[in-house]
Backbone as XML, in Angstrom:
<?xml version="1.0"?>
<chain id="A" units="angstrom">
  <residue number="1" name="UNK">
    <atom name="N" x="-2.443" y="36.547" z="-21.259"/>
    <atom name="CA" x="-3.530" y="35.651" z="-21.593"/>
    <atom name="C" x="-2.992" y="34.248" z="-21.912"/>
  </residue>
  <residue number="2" name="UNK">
    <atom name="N" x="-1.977" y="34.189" z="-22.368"/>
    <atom name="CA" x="-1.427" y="32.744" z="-23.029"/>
    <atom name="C" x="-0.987" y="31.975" z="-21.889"/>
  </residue>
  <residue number="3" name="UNK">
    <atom name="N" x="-0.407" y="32.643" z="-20.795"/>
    <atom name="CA" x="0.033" y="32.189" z="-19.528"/>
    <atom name="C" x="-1.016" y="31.538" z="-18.758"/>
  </residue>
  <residue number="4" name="UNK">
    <atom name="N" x="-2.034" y="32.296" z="-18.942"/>
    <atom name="CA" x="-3.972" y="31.949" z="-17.906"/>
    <atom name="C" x="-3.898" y="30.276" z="-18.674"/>
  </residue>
  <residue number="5" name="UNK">
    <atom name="N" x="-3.897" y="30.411" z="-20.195"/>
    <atom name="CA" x="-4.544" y="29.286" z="-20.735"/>
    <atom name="C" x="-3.895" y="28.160" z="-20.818"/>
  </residue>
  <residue number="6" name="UNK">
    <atom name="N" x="-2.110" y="28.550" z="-20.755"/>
    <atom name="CA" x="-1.063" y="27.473" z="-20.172"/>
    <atom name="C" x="-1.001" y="27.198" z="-19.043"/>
  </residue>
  <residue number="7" name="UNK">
    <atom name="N" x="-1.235" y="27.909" z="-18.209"/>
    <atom name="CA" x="-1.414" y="27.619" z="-16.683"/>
    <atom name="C" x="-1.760" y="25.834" z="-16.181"/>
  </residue>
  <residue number="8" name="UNK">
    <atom name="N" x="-0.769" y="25.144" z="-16.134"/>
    <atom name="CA" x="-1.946" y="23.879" z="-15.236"/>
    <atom name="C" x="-2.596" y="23.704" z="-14.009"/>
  </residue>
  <residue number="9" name="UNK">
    <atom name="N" x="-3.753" y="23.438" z="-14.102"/>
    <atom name="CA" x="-4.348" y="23.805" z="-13.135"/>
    <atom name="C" x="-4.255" y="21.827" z="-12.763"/>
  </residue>
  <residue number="10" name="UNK">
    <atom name="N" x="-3.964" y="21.748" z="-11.438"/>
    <atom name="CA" x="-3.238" y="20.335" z="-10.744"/>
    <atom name="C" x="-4.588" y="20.220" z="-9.939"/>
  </residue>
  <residue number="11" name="UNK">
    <atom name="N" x="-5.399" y="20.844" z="-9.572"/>
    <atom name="CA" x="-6.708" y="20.380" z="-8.860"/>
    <atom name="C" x="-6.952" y="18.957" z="-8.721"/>
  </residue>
  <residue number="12" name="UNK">
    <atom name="N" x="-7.449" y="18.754" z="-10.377"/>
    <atom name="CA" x="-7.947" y="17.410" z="-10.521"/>
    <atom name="C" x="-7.026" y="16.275" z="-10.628"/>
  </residue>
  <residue number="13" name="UNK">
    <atom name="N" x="-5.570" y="16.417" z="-10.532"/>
    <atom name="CA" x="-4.609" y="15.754" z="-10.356"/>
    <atom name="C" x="-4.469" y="15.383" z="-8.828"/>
  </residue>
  <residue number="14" name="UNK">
    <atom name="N" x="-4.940" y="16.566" z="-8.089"/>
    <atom name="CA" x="-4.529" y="15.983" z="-6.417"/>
    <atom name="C" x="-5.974" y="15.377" z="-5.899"/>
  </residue>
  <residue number="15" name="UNK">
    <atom name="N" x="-7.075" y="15.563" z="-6.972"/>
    <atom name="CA" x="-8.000" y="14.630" z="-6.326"/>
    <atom name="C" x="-7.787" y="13.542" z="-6.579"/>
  </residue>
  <residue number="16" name="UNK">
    <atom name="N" x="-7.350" y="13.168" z="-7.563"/>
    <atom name="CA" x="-7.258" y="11.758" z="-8.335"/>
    <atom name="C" x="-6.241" y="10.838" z="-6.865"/>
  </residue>
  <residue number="17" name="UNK">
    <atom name="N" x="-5.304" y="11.487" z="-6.662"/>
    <atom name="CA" x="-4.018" y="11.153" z="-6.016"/>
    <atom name="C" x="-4.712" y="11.142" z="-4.361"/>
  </residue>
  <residue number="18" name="UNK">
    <atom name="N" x="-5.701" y="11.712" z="-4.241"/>
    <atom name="CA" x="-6.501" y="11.050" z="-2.710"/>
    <atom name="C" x="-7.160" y="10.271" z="-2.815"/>
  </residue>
  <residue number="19" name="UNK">
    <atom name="N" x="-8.301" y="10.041" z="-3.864"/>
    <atom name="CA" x="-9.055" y="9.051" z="-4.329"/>
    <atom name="C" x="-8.224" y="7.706" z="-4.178"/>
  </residue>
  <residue number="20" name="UNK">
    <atom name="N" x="-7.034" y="7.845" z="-5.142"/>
    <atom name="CA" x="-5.853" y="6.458" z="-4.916"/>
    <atom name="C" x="-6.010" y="5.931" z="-3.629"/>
  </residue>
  <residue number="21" name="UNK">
    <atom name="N" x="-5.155" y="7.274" z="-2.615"/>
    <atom name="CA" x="-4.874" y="6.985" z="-1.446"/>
    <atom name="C" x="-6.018" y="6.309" z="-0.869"/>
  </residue>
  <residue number="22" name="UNK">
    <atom name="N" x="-7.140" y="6.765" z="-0.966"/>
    <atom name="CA" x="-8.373" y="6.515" z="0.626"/>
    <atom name="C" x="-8.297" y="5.026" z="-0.042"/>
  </residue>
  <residue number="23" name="UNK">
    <atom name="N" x="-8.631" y="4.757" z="-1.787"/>
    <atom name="CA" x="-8.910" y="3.493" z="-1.749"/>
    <atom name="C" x="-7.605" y="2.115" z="-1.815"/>
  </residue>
  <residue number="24" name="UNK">
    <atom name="N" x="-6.834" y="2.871" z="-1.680"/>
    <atom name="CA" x="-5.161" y="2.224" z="-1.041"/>
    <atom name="C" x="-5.211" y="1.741" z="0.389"/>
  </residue>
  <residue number="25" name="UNK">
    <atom name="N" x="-5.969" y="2.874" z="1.298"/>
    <atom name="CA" x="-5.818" y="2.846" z="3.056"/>
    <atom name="C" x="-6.732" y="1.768" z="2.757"/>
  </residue>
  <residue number="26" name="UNK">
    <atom name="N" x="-8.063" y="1.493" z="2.291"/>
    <atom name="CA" x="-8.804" y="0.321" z="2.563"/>
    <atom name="C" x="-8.587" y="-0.730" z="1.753"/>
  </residue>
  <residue number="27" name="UNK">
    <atom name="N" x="-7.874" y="-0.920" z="1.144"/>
    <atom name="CA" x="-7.657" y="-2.015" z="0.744"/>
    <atom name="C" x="-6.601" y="-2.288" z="2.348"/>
  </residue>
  <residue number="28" name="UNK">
    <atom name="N" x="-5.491" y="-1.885" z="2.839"/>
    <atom name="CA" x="-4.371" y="-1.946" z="3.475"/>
    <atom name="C" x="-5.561" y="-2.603" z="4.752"/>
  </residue>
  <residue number="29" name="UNK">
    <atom name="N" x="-6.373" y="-2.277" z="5.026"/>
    <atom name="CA" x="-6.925" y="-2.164" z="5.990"/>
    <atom name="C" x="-8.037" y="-3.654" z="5.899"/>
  </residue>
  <residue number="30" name="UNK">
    <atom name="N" x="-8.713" y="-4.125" z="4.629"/>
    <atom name="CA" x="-8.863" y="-5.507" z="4.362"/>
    <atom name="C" x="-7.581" y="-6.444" z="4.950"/>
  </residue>
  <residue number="31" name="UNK">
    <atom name="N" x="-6.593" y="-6.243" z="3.824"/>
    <atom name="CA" x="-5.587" y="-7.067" z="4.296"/>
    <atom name="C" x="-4.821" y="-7.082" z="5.356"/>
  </residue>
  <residue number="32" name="UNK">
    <atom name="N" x="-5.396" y="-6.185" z="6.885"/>
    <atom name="CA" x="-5.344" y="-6.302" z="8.252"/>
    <atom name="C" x="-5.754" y="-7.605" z="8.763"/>
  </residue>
  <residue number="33" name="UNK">
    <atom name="N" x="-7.263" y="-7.106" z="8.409"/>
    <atom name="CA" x="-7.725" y="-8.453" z="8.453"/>
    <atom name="C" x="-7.791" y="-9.693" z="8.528"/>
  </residue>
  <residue number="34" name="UNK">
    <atom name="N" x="-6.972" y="-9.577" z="6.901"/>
    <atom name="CA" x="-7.122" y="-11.105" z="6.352"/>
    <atom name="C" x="-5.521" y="-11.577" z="7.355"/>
  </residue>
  <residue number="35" name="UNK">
    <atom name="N" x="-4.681" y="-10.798" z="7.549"/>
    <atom name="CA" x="-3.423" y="-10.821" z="8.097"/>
    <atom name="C" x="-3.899" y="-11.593" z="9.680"/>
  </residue>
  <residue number="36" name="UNK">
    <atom name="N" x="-5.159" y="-11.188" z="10.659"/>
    <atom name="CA" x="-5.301" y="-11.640" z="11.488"/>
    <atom name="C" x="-5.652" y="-12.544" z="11.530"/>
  </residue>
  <residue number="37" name="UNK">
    <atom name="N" x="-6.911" y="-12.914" z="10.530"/>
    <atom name="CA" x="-7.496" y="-14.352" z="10.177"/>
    <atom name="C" x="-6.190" y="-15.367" z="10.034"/>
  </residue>
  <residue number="38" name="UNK">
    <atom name="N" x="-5.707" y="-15.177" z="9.586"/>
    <atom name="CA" x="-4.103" y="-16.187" z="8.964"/>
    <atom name="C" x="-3.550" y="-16.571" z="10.582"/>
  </residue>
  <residue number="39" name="UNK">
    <atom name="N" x="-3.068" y="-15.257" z="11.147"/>
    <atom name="CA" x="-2.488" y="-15.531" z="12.287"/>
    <atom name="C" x="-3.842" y="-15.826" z="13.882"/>
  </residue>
  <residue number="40" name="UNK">
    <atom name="N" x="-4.527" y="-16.199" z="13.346"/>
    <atom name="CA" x="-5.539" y="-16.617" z="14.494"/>
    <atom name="C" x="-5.383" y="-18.364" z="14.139"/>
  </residue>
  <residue number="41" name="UNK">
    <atom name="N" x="-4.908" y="-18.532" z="13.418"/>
    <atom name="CA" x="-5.013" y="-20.141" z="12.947"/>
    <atom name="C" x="-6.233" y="-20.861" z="12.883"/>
  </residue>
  <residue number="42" name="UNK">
    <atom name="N" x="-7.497" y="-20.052" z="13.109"/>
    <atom name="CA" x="-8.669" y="-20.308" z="13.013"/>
    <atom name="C" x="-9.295" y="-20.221" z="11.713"/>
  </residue>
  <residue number="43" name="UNK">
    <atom name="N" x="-9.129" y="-20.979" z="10.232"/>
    <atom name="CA" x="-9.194" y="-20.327" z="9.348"/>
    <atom name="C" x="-9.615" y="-21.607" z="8.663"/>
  </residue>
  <residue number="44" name="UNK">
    <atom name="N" x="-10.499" y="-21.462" z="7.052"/>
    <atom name="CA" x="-10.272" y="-22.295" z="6.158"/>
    <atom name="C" x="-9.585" y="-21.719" z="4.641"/>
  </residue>
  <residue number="45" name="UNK">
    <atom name="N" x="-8.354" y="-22.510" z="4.649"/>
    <atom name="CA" x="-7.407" y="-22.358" z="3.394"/>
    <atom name="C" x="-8.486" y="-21.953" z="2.089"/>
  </residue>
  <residue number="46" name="UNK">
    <atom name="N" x="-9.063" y="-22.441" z="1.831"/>
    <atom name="CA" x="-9.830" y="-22.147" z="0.240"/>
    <atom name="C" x="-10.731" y="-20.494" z="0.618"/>
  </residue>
  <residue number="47" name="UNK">
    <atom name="N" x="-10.983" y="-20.239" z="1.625"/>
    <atom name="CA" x="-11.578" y="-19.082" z="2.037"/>
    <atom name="C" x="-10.701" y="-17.588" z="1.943"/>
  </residue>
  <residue number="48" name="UNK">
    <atom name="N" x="-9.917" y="-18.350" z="2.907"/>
    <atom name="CA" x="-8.739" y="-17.074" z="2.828"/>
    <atom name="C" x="-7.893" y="-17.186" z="1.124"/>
  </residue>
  <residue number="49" name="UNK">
    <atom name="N" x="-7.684" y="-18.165" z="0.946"/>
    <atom name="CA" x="-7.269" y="-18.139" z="-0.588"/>
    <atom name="C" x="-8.009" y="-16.878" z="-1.498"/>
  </residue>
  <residue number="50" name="UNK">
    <atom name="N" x="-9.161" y="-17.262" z="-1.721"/>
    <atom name="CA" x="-10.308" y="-16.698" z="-2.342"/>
    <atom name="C" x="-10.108" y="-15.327" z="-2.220"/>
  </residue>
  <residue number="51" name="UNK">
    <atom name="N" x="-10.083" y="-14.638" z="-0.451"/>
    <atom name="CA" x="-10.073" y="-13.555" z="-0.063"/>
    <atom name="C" x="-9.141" y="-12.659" z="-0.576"/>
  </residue>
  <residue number="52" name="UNK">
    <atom name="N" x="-7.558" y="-13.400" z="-1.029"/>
    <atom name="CA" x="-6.422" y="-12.887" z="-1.139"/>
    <atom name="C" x="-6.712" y="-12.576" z="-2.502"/>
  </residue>
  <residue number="53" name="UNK">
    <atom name="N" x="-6.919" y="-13.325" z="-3.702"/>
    <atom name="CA" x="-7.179" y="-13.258" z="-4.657"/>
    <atom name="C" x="-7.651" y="-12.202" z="-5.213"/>
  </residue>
  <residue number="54" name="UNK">
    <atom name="N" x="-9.342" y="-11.890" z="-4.514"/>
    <atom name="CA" x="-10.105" y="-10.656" z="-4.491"/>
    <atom name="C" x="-9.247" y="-9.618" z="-3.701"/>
  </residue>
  <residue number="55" name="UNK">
    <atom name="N" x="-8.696" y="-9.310" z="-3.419"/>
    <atom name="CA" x="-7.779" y="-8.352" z="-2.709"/>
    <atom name="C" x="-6.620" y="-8.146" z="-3.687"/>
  </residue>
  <residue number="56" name="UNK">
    <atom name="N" x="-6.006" y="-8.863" z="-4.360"/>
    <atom name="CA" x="-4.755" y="-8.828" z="-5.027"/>
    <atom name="C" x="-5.515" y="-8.161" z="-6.409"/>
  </residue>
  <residue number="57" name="UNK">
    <atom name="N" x="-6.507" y="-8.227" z="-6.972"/>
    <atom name="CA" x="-7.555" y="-8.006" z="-8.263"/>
    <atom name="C" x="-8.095" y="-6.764" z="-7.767"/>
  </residue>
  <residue number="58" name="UNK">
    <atom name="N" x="-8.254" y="-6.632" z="-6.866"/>
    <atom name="CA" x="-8.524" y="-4.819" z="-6.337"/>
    <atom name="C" x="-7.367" y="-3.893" z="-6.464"/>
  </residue>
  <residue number="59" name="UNK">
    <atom name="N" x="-5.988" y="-4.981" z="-5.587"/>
    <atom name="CA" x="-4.581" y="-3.790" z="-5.719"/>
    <atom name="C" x="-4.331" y="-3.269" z="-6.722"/>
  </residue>
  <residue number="60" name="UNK">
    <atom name="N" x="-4.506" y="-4.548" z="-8.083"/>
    <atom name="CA" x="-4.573" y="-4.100" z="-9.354"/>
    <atom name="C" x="-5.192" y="-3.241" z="-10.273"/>
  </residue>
  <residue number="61" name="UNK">
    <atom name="N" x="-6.274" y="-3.033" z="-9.965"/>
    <atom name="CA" x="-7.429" y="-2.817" z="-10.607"/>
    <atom name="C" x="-7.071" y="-0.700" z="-10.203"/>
  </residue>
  <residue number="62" name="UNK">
    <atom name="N" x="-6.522" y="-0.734" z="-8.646"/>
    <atom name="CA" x="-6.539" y="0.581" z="-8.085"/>
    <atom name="C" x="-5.173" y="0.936" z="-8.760"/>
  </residue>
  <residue number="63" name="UNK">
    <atom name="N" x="-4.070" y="0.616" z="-9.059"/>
    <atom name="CA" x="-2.967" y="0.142" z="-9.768"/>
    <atom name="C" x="-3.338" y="1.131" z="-11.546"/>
  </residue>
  <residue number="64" name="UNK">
    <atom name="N" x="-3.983" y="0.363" z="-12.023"/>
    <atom name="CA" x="-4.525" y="0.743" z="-13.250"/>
    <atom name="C" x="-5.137" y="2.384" z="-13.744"/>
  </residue>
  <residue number="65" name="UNK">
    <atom name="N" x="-5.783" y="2.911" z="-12.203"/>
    <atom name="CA" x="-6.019" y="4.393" z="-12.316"/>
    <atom name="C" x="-5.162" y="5.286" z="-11.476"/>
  </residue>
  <residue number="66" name="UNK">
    <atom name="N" x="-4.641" y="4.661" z="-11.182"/>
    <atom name="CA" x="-3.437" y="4.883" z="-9.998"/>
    <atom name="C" x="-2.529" y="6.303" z="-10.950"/>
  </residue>
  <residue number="67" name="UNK">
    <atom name="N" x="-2.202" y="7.596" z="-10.142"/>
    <atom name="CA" x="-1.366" y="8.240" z="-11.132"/>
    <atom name="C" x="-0.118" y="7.731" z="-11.380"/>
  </residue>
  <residue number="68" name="UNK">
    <atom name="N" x="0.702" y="8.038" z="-12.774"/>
    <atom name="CA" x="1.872" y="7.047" z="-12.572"/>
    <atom name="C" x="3.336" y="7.242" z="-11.706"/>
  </residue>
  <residue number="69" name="UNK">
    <atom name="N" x="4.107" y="6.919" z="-10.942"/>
    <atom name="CA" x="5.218" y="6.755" z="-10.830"/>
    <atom name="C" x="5.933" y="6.082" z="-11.536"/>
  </residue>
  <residue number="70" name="UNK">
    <atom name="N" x="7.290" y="6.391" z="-10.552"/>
    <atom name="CA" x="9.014" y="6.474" z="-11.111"/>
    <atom name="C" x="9.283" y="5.783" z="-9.926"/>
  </residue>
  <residue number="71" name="UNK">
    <atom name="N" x="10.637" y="5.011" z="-10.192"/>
    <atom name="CA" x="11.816" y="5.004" z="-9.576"/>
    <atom name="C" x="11.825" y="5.684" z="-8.363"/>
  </residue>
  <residue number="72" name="UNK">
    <atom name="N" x="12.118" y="6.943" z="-8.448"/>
    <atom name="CA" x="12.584" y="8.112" z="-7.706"/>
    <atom name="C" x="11.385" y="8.161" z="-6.814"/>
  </residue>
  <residue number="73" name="UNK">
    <atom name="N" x="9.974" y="8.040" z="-7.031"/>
    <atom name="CA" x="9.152" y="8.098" z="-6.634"/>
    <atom name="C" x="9.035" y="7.432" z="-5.509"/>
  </residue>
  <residue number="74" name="UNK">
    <atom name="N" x="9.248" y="6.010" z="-5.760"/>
    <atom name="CA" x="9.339" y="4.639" z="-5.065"/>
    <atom name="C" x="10.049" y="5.027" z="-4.079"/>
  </residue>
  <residue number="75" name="UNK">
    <atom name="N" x="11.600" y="5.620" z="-4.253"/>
    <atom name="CA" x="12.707" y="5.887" z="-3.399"/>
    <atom name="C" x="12.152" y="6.859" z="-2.410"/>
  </residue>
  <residue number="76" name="UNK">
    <atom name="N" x="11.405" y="7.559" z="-2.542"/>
    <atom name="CA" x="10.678" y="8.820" z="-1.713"/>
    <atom name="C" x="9.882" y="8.467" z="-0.989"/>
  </residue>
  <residue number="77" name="UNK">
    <atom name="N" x="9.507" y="7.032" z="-1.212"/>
    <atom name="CA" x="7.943" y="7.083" z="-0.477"/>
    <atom name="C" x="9.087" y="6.260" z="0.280"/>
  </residue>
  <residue number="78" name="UNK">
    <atom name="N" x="9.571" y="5.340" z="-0.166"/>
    <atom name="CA" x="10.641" y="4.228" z="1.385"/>
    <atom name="C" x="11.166" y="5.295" z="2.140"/>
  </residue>
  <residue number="79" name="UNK">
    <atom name="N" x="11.636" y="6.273" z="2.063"/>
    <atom name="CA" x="12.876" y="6.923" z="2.802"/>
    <atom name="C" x="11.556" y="7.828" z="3.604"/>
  </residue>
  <residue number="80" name="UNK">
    <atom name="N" x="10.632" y="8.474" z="3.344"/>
    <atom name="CA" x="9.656" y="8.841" z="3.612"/>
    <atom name="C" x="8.967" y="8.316" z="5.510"/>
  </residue>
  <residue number="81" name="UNK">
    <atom name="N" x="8.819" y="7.158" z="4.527"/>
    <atom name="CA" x="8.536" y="5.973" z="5.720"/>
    <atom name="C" x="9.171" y="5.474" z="6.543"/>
  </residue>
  <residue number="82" name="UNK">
    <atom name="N" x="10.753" y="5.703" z="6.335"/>
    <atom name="CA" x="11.166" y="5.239" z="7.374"/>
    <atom name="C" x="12.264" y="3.938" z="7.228"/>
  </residue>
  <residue number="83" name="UNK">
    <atom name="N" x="11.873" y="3.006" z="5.461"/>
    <atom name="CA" x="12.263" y="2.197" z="5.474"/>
    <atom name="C" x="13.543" y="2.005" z="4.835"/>
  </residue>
  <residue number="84" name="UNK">
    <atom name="N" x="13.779" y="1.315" z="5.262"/>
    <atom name="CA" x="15.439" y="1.249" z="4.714"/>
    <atom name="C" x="15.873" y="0.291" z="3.710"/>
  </residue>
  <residue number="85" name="UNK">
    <atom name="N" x="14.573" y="-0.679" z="2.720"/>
    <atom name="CA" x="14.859" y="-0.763" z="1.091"/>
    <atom name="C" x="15.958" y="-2.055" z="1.027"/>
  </residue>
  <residue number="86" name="UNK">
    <atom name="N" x="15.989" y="-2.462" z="0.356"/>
    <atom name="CA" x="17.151" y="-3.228" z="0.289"/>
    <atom name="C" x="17.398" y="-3.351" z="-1.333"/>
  </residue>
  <residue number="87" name="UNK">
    <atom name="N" x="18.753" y="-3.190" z="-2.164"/>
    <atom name="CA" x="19.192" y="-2.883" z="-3.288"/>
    <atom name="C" x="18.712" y="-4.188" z="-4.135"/>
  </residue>
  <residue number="88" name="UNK">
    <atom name="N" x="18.801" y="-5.170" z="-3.282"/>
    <atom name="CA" x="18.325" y="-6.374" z="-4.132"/>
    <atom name="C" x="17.194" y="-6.978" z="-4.380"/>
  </residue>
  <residue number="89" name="UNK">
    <atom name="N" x="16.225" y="-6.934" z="-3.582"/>
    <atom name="CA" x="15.014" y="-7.267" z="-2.946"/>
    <atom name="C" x="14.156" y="-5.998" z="-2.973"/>
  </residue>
  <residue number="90" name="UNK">
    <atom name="N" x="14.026" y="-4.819" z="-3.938"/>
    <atom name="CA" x="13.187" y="-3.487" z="-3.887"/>
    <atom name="C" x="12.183" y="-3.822" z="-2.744"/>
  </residue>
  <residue number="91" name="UNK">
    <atom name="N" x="11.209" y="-4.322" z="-3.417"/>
    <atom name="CA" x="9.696" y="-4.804" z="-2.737"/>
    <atom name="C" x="9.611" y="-5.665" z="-2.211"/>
  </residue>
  <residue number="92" name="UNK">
    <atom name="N" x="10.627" y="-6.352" z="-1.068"/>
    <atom name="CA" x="10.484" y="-7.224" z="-0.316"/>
    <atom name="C" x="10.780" y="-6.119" z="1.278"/>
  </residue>
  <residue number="93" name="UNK">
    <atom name="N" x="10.372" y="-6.504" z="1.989"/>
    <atom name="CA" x="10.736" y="-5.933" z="3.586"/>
    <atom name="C" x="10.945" y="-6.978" z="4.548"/>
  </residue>
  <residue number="94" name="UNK">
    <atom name="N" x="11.583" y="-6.309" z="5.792"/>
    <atom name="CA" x="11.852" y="-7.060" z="6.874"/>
    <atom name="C" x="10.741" y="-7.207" z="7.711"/>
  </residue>
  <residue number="95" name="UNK">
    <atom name="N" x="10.631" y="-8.119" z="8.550"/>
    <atom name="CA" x="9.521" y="-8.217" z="9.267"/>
    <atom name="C" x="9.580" y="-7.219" z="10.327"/>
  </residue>
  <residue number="96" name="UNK">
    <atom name="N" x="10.916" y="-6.486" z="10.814"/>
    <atom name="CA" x="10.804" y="-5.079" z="11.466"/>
    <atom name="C" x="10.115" y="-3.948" z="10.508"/>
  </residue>
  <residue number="97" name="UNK">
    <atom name="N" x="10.556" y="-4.274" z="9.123"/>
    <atom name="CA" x="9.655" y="-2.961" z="8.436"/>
    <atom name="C" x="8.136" y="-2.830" z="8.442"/>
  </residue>
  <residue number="98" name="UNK">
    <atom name="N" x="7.994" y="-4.188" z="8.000"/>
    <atom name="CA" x="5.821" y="-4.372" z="8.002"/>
    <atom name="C" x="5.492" y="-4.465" z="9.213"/>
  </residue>
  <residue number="99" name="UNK">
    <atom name="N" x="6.275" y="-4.528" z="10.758"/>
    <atom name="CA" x="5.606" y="-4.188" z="11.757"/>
    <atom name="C" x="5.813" y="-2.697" z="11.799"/>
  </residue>
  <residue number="100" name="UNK">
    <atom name="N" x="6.245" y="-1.943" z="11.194"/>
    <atom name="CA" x="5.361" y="-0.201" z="11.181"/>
    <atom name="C" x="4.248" y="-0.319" z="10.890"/>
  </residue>
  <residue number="101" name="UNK">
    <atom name="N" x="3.691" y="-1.147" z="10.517"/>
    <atom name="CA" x="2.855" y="-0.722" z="9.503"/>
    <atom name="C" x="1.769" y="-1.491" z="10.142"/>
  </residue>
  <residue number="102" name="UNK">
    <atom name="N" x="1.433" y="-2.842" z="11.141"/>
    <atom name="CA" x="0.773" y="-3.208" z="11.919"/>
    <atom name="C" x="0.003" y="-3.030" z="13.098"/>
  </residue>
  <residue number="103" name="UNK">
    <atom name="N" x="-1.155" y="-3.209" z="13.582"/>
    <atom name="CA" x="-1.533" y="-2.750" z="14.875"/>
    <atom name="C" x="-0.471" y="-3.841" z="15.637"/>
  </residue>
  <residue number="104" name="UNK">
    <atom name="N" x="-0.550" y="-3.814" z="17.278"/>
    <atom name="CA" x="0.280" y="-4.359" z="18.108"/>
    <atom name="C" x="-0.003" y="-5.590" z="18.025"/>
  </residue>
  <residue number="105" name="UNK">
    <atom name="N" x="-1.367" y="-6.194" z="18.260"/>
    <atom name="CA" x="-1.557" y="-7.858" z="18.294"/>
    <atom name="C" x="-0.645" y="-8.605" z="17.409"/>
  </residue>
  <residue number="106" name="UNK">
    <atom name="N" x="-0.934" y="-7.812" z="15.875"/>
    <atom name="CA" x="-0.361" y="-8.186" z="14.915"/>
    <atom name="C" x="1.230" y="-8.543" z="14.547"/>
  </residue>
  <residue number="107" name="UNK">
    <atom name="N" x="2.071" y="-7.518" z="14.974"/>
    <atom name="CA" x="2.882" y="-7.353" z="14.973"/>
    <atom name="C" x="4.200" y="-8.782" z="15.345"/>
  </residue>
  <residue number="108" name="UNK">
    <atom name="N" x="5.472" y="-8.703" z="14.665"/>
    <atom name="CA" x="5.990" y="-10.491" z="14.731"/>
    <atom name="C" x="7.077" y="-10.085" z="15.251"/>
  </residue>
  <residue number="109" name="UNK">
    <atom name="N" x="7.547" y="-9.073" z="15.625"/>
    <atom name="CA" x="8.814" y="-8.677" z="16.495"/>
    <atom name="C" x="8.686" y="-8.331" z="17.399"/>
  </residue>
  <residue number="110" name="UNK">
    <atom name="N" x="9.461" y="-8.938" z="18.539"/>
    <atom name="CA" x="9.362" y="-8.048" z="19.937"/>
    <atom name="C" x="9.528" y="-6.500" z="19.849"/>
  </residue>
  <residue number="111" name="UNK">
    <atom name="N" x="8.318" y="-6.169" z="20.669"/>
    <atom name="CA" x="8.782" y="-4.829" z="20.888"/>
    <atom name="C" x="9.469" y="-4.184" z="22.047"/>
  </residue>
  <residue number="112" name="UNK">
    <atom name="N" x="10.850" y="-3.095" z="21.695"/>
    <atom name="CA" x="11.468" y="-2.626" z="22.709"/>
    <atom name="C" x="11.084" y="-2.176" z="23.733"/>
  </residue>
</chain>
């Protein structure tokens, strides 16, 4: 019986941790967007400003209920992905890394 009532039950932990995700993919998926607007050169600066702003106040905001990570965590999700991190620069990438992560138009490196 003590085992039933110690038991954790992680259910509502892995909903929480999709909830993150879906509203992670759309935010990622705004700042597609705003990524094309920029590179269409068709744009007004105080607009897209604005846009980034409200986008950066969302990352945060999802950030805040976000479950927490580690370190190690961080290290799992780069190696995960593919990326190869740099010791000095954690959260900076190469412009080969954020083109994984781009549709093709988008993308700033030739592709092979």
């Amino acid at each position: 019986m003590f085992e039933l009532i110690n038991k954790e039950d992680i259910s509502m932990l892995m909903i929480n941790h999709k909830v993150v995700a879906e509203r992670y993919k759309a935010l990622r998926d705004e700042y597609m967007s705003l990524i094309e607007e920029i590179m269409s050169n068709a744009y007004d600066e105080t607009i897209l400003r604005n846009k980034k702003e409200k986008l950066m106040k969302r990352y945060s905001k999802i950030g805040e209920f976000a479950p927490p990570t580690n370190y190690d965590d961080y290290k799992a999700t780069q190696n995960s992905l593919g990326l190869k991190g740099n010791s000095n620069e954690e959260f900076t990438w190469s412009n080969e890394e954020i083109d994984k992560f781009l549709p093709l138009e988008l993308k700033l490196q030739e592709i092979n």
